[in-house]
N, C-alpha and C positions, 0 to 999 in steps of 0.2 A: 131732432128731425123725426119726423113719422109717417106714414102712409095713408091718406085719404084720414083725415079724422072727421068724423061724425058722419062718414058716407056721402051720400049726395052725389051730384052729375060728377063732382071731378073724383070719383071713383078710382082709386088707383095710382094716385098723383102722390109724390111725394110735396110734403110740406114740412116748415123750416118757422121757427122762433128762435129771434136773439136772448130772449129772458123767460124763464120757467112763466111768469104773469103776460107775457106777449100772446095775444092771439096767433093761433096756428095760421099761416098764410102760406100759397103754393107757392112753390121751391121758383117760379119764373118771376114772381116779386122781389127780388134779392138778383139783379147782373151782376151785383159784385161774385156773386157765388156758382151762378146757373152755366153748366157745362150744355154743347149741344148732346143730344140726346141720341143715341145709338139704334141704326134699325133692329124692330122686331125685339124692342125691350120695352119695359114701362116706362110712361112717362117719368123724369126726373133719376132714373136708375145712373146714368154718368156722372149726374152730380151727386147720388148719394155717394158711388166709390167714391169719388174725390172727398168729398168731405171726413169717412171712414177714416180716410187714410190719413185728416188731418187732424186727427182726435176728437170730432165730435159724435155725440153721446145721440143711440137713438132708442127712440120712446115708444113701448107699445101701446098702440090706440086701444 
């Protein structure tokens, strides 16, 4: 997972790949995974803790 990669309008969004070769897609592509989102945070920030906390690895853009 990683945050906004290559910028653009969803600025700020986390985004989520199954496989190092997967195109990076926002974190709301994935229900299996997507937590609702907490006022007065960034978009996708609920699902990142959740995920953290499930061992997944995240990537700086």
């Amino acid at each position: 997972m990683t945050w906004s990669p290559n910028g653009g309008p969803s600025e700020g969004v986390l985004h989520l790949r199954l496989r190092a070769f997967d195109p990076w897609r926002p974190y709301t592509e994935f229900p299996e995974y997507c937590k609702p989102d907490f006022p007065a945070t960034s978009p996708g920030y609920a699902t990142f803790v959740t995920l953290i906390r499930n061992q997944w690895q995240y990537v700086k853009p």
